[in-house]
C-alpha positions in Angstrom: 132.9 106.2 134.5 135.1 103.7 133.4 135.9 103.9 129.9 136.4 100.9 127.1 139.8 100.8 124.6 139.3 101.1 121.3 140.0 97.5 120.7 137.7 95.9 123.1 134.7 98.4 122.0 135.4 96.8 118.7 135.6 93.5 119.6 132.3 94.1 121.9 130.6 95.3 118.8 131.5 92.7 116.7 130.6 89.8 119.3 127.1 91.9 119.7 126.9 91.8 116.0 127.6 87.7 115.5 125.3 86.7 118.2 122.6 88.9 116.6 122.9 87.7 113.4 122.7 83.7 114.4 120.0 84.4 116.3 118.4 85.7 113.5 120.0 83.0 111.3 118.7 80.4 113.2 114.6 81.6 113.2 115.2 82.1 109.4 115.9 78.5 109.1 113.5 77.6 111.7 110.9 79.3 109.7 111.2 77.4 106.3 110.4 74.0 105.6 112.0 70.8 103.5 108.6 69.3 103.8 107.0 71.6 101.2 104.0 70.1 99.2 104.7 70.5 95.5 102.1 73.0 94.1 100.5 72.0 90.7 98.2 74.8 89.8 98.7 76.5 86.4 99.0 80.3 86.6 98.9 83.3 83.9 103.0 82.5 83.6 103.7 79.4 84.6 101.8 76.0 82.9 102.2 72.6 84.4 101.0 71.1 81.9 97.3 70.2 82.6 94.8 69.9 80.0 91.6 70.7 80.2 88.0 69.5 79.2 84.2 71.6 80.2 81.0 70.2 80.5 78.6 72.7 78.9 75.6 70.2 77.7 78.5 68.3 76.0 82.1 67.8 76.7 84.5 69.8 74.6 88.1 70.7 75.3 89.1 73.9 76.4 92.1 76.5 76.0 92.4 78.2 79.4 91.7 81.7 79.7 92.8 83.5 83.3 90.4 86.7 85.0 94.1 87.4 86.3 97.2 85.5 87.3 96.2 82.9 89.3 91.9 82.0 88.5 91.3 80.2 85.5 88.1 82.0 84.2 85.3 79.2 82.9 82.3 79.6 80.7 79.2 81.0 82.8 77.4 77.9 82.0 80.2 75.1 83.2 78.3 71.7 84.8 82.1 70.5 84.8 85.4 70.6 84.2 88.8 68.4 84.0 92.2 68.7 84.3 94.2 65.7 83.0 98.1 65.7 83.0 100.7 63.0 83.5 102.3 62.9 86.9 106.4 63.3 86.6 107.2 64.6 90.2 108.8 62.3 92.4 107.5 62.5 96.5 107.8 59.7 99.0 104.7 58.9 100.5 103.1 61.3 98.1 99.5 62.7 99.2 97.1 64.5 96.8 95.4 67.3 98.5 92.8 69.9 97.5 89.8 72.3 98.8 86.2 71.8 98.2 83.9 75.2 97.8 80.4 73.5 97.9 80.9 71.5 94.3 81.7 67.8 94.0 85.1 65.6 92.9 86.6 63.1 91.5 89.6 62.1 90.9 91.4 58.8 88.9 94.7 57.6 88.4 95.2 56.1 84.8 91.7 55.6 84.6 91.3 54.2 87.9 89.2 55.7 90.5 90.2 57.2 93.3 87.6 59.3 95.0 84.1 60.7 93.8 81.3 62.2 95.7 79.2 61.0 93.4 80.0 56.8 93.8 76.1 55.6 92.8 75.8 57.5 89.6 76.7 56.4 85.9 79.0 57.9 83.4 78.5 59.1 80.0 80.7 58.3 77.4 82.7 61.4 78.1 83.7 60.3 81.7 81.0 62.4 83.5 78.4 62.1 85.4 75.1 63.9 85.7 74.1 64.7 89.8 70.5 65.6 90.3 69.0 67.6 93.0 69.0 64.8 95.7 73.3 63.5 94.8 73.8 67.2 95.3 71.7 67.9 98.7 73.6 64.6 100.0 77.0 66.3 98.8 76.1 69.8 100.7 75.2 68.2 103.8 78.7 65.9 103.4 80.3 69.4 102.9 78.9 71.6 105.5 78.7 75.2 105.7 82.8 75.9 105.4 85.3 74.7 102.6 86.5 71.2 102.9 90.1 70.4 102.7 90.4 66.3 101.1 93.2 64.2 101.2 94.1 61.0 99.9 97.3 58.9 99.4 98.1 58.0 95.8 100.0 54.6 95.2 103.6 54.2 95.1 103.8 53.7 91.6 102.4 56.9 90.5 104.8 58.0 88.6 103.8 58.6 84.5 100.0 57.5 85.5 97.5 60.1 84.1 95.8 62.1 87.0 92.6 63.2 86.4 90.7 65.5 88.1 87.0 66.3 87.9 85.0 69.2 89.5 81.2 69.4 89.3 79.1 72.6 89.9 75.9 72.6 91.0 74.9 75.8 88.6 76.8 77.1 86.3 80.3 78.4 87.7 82.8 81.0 86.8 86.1 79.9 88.0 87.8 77.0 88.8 88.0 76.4 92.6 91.4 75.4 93.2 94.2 73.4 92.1 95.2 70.0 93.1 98.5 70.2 94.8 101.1 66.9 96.2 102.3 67.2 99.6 102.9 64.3 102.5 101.5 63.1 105.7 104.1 65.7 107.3 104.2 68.7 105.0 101.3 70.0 106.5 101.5 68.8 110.4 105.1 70.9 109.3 103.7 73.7 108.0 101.9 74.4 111.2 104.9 73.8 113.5 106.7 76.4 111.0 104.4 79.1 111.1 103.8 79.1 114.9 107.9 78.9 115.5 107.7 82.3 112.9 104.9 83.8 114.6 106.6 82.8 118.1 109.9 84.5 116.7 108.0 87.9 115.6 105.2 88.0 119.1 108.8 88.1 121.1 110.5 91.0 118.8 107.2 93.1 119.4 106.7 92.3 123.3 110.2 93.2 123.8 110.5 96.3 122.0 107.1 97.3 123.7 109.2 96.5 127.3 112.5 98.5 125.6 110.4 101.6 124.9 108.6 101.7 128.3 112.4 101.2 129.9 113.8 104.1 127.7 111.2 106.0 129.5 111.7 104.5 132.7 115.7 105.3 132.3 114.8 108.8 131.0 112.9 109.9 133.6 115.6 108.1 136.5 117.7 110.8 134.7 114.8 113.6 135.1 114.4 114.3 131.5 111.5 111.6 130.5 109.8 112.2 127.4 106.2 110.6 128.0 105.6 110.3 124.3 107.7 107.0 124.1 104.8 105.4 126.0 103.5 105.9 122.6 105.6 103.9 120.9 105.6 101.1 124.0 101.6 100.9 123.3 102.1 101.0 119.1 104.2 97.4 119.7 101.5 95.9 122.7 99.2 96.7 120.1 101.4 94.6 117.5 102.2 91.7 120.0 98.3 91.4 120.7 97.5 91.5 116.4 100.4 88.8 116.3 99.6 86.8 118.7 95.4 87.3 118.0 96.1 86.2 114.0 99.4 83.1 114.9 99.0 79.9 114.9 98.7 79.4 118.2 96.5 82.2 118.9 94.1 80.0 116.3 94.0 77.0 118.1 94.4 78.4 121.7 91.7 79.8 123.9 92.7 83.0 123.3 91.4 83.6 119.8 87.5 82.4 121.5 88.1 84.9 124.6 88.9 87.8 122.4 88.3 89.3 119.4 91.0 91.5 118.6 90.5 92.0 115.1 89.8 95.8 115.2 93.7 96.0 115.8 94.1 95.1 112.1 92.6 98.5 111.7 94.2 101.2 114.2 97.0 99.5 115.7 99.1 102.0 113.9 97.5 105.1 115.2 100.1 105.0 118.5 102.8 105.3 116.2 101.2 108.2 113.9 100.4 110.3 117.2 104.1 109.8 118.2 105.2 110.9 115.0 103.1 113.9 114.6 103.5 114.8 118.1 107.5 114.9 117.4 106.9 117.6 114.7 107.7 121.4 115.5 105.8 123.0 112.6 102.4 124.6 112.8 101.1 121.5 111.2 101.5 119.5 114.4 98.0 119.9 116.1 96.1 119.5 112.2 97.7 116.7 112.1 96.7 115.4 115.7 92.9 116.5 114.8 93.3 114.5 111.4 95.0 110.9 112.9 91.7 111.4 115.8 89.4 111.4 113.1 90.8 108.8 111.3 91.3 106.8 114.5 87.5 107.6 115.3 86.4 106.5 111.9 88.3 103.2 111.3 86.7 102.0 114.7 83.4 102.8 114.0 83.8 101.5 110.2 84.8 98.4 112.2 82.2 98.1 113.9 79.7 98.7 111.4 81.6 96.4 109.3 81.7 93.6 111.5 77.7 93.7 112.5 77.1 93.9 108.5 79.7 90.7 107.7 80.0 88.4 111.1 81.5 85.9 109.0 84.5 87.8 106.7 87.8 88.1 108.2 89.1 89.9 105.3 92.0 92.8 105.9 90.5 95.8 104.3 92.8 99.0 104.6 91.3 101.7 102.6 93.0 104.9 100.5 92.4 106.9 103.8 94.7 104.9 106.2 97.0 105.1 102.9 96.4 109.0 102.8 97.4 109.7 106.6 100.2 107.4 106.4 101.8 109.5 103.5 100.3 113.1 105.0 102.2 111.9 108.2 105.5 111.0 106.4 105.2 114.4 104.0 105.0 116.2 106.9 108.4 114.4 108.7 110.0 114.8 105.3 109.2 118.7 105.4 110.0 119.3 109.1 113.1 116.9 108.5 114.9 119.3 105.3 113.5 122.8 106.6 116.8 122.8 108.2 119.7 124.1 105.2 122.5 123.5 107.6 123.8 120.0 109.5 126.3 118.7 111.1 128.2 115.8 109.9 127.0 114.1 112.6 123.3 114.6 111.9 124.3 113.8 107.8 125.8 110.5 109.0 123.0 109.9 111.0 120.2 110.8 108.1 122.2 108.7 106.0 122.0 106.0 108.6 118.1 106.4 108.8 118.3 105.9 104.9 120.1 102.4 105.0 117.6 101.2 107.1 114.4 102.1 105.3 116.2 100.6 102.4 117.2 96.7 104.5 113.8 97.3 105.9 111.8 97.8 102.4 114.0 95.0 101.2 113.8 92.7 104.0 109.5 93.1 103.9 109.8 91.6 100.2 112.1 89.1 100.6 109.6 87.7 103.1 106.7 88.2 100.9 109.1 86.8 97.9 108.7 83.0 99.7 105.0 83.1 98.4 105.8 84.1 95.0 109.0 83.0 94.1 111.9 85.6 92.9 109.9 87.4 90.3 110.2 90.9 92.1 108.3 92.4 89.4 105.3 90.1 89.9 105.3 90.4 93.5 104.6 93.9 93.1 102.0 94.1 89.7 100.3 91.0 91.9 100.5 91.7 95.5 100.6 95.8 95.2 99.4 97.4 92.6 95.9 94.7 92.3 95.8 95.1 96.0 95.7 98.9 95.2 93.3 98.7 92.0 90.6 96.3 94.2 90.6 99.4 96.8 92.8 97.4 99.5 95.7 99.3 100.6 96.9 96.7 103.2 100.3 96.0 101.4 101.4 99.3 101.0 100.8 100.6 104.3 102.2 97.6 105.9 105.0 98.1 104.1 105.7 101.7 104.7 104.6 101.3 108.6 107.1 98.4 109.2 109.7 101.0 107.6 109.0 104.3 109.8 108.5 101.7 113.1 112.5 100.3 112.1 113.7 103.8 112.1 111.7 105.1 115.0 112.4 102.7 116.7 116.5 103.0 115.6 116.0 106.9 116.1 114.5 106.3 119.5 117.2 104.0 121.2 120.1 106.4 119.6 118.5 109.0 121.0 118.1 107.7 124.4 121.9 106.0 124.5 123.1 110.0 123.5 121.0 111.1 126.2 122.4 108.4 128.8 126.2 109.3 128.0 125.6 112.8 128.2 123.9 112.0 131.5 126.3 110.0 132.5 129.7 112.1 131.1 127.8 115.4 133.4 127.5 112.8 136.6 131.3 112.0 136.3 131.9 116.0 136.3 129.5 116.6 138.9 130.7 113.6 141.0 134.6 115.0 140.6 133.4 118.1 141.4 131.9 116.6 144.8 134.8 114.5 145.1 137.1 118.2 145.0 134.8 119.4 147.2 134.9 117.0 149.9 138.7 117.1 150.2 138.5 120.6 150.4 135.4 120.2 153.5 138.2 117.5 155.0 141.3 119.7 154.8 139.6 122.4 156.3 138.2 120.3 159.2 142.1 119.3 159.7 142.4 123.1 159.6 139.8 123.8 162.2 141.2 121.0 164.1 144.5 122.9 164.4 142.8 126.2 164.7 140.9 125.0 168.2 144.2 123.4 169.2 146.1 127.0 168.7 143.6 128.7 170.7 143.6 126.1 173.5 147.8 127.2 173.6 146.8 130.9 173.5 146.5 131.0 177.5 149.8 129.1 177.9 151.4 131.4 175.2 150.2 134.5 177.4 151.9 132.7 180.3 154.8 132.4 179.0 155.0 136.0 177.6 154.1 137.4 180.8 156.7 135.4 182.6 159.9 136.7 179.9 158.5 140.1 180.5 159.1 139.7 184.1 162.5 138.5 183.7 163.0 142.0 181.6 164.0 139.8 178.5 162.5 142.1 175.6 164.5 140.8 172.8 163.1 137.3 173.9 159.6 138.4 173.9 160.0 139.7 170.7 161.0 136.5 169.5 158.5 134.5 171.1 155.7 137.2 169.7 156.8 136.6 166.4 156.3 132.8 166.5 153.0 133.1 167.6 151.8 135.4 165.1 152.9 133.8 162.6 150.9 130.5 163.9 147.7 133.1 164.3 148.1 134.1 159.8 146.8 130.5 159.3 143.9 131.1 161.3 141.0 131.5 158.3 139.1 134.8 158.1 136.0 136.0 157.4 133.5 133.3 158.2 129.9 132.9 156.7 128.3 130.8 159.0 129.1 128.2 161.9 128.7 125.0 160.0 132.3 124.5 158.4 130.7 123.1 155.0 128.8 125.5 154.4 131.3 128.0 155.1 133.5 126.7 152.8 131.7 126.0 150.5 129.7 129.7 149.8 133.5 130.9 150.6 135.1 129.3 147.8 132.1 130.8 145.0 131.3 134.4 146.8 134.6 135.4 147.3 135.4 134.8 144.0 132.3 136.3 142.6 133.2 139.2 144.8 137.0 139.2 143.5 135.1 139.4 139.5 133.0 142.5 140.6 130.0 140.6 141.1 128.0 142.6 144.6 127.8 139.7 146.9 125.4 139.8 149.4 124.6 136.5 151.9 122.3 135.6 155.2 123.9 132.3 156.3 122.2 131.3 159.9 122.8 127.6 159.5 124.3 125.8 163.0 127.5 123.7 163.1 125.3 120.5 162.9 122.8 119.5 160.9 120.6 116.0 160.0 121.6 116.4 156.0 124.2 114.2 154.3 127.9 116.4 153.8 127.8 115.3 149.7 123.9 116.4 149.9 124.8 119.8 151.1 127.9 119.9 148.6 126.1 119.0 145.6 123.3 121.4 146.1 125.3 124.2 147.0 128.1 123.7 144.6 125.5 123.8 141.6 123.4 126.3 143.2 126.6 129.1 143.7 128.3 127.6 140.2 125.1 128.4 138.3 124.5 131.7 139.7 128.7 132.7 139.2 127.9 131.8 135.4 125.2 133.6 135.1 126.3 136.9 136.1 129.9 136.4 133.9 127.0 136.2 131.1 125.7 139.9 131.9 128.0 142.4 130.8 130.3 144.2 133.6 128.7 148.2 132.8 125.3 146.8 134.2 124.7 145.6 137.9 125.5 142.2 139.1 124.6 140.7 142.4 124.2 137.5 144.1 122.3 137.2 147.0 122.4 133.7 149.4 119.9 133.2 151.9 119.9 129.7 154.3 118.5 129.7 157.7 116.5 126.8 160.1 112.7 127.3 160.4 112.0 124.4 163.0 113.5 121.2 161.0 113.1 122.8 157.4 116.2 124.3 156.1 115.3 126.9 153.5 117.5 128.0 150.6 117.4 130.9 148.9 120.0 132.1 145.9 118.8 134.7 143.5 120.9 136.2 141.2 121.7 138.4 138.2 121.1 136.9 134.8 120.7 137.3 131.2 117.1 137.9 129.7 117.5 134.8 127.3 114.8 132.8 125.8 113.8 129.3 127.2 114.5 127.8 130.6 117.8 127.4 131.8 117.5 123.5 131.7 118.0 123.9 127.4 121.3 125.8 127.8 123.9 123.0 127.1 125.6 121.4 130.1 123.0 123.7 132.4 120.1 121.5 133.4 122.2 118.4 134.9 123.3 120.6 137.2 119.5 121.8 138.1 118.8 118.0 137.7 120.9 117.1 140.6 120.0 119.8 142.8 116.7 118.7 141.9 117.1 115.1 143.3 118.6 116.6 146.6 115.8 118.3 146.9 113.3 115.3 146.7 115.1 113.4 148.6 114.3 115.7 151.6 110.9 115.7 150.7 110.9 119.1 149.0 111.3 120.8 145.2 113.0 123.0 143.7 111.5 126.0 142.5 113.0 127.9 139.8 111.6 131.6 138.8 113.0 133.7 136.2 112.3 137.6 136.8 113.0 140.9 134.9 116.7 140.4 135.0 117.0 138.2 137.5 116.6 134.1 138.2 115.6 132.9 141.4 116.0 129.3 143.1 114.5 128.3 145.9 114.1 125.0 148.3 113.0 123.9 151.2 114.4 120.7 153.2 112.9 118.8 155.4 115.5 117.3 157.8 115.1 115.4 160.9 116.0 116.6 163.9 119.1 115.8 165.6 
């Protein structure tokens, strides 16, 4: 396999690298706006410097008191209330925007009005005005049965003009619906296109890690060593691309989100990724653990479902303390299996060190993206977003969080893995190829060889006629000579053949009489014709490993106890059968886990299939056994 220099592995890195990053540069702009709408809403922190007025039988001003950071809590018996404040930010084409929950507004600009849903009724001398039971039937049957979102364009001249803003409740009211908030005819036709490029940018980072997974496997079991629990991990991101795509933009207003409902995914999409996990474990935990991420599966469907008959309407992401308890049992356990071992490599430290930078840029990355929302206040993000989220019952932050960690450094730990497992594949197939390769020139210079051989014996008769004819001339010292010459042509005849076909000969020559040379009892049935319909590197490969692994094994035993080899290849019709058993070691495991052993099995393996047989291994008191059967064609 060719190999890259240093420098160009370098420079292939860092090219890799750059074009990553602009990639990733480029959706980060692509998913962030310049035509923003300009919030106005007071929170717990942050005034803007409204001030407010309730309607409680009489008007009165108010000092606002928040339930928690963001809801302005009212008086239980509120008809009204006004937020008045004097407009200083500067938008072209500036729009005024707000939601509706079944109540009614108003809204003037320096005492100038600019929208009521009440336009046929009176004011008081407070500025408000009293709806009966008929003004608010009208305004219910204006609003429908779903929150309204109103617009309308203030004047260009806006700026320093008092805005006023009036909401009306039809009983007595709690909270203050929502804030006011300035934004233009395109912030919001922008926000849309933003969100879908965002949504676009993440549904093709899970589809294609769901296709990289499923070609790790395909790639692993091309090199007969497939692990079928990355299928696992291919499903855990289908399931993602489908939540992704089910809860986008697109997925909104396209047919799919009318076709489907995919909403349970928000529940057990994860569970893929906890059975891959657990099922990676070696402990005694591993099957608990399995029984424990069923029942959880089991239950968060059927909660679902039970859920969803109860509230059609709420769409609501409710992840509760026991997704949030085998998320950490699952992680306690990888920590546990991960340290049990005392000592590592500095290769495996690198690599858990590795692991570590990533769920750190992971964690850090997941709250930079929520930090767009709530600005850089790191500590409110998490006392808001976390730790109410947690108090309320919903762990949906948390485990979002911590499952977009362990999926990066699965996912990381995966593709290493499987790039290890390549090169190593790949740095045995050079070995085994160069060992064909040597093979093969031996096979060719002892065809040359025969070649010669059948020439020599063709001269043999002209040889003896020429000896007999000196001897009648009485020229002994000339026959001597010429006897000489021809033995010495009849040393390079080879000796002691195993069979007729030359490759075969060769081939069992080179190992047995070397095992033979070590001590080893060799013992061999080799009844294989000259010709047969199986490919020269076929025959080479499968032999070569067959005789190498067998010669390894007995060096293994020690040289007081028997050792013995025995080779068996004959023709039964248009099968040929192969037979070598052999001496070994009682170790524990099958050979394929002894380092450099099973890609040697692995090729002989893919011979074998390729003639429409298998390759049967059997490990007996003291000895292994392998055994196959080709099918050839006949000749």
């Amino acid at each position: 396999m060719k190999r890259l220099s240093g420098r160009r592995y370098v420079l292939g890195v860092a090219a890799t690298v750059v074009v990553a990053a602009l990639i990733l540069a480029v959706f980060s702009l692509l998913s962030v706006t310049e035509k923003t709408d300009i919030a106005l809403g007071d929170t717990e922190d942050r005034r803007y410097g409204w001030r407010y007025e309730i309607l409680t039988g009489e008007a009165r001003a108010y000092e606002p008191v928040f339930a928690n950071q963001f809801t302005l809590q009212l008086p239980e018996d509120s008809q009204a209330v006004r937020i008045t404040r004097t407009m200083t930010e500067e938008l072209p084409r500036a729009t005024l925007m707000w939601m509706s929950y079944h109540d009614g507004v108003e809204v003037t600009l320096d005492g100038v009005l600019l929208y009521t849903d009440f336009p046929e009724l009176k004011r008081d001398a407070d500025g408000f005005v009293h709806p009966d039971e008929e003004q608010w039937e009208r305004v219910w049957r204006q609003q429908g049965e779903t929150p309204r979102s109103t617009r309308m364009t203030l004047p260009a001249d806006y700026l320093g003009q008092e805005l006023a803003v009036t909401t009306y409740f039809r009983e007595g009211y709690g909270q203050l619906p929502e804030y006011p908030y300035l934004g233009t005819e395109d912030s919001e036709a922008a926000l849309y296109v933003v969100i879908s490029v965002r949504d676009n940018a993440v549904m093709t980072v899970y589809a294609l890690l769901a296709l990289l997974m499923a070609g790790v496997f395909l790639v692993d079991t091309y090199n007969s060593n497939g692990d079928g629990r990355t299928l696992l991990l291919s499903l855990y991101f289908l399931l993602l691309f489908l939540r992704e795509a089910y809860g986008s933009t697109a997925g909104y207003y396209s047919i799919l989100s009318s076709r489907l409902d995919l909403r349970f995914l928000e529940w057990v999409y994860m569970a893929p990724l906890y059975f891959y996990l657990v099922l990676r474990l070696k402990g005694r935990w591993k099957w608990g653990l399995c029984a424990l991420v069923v029942a959880w599966t089991v239950y968060e469907i059927v909660r679902e479902l039970i859920w969803e008959h109860a509230y059609p309407d709420n769409t609501a992401v409710l992840v509760g303390p026991e997704t949030l308890a085998v998320l950490l049992a699952v992680m306690a356990a990888l920590a546990a299996d991960t340290l049990r071992r005392k000592e590592r490599t500095k290769q495996e430290k690198k690599r858990m060190l590795f692991y570590g930078l990533v769920a750190v840029g992971t964690a850090v990355f997941y709250m930079l993206n929520r930090v767009r929302a709530w600005g850089w206040d790191f500590i409110g993000y998490f006392r808001d977003e976390l730790w109410l989220s947690l108090r309320d019952g919903n762990c949906w932050s948390v485990v979002s969080m911590l499952t977009a960690i362990i999926s990066w450094m699965t996912v990381l730990m995966v593709i290493s893995e499987a790039i290890r497992r390549t090169l190593a594949t790949h740095r045995t197939m050079d070995v085994l190829q160069e060992r064909e390769r040597q093979t093969m020139a031996g096979y060719h210079r002892l065809l040359a060889s025969e070649e010669g051989t059948r020439a020599l014996h063709h001269e043999m008769r002209h040889h003896m006629l020429a000896l007999s004819a000196i001897l009648a001339d009485g020229d002994a010292e000339r026959a001597h000579r010429y006897v000489d010459a021809v033995a010495e042509d009849l040393e390079r005849l080879p000796t002691g053949r195993y069979c007729q076909n030359i490759l075969v000969d060769m081939i069992a020559g080179s190992f047995l009489d070397q095992a033979a040379g070590e001590g080893i009892q060799v013992e061999h049935h080799l009844n294989v014709p000259e010709k047969m319909n199986i490919a020269d590197e076929d025959l080479s490969v499968f032999l070569s490993n067959m005789l190498q692994n067998a010669l390894e094994a007995c060096r293994r035993i020690d040289m007081s106890q028997e050792r013995k080899i025995w080779v068996d290849m004959h023709l039964r019709g248009n099968f040929l059968f192969v037979q070598c058993v052999n001496s070994a070691p009682d170790e524990a495991g099958e050979p394929e886990q002894r380092e450099g052993h099973g890609y040697g099995l692995a090729a002989m393996r893919a011979v074998a299939e390729k003639y429409n047989s298998v390759l049967l291994l059997e490990r007996m008191q003291g000895m292994f056994s392998v055994t196959s059967d080709f099918c050839l064609e006949k000749l």
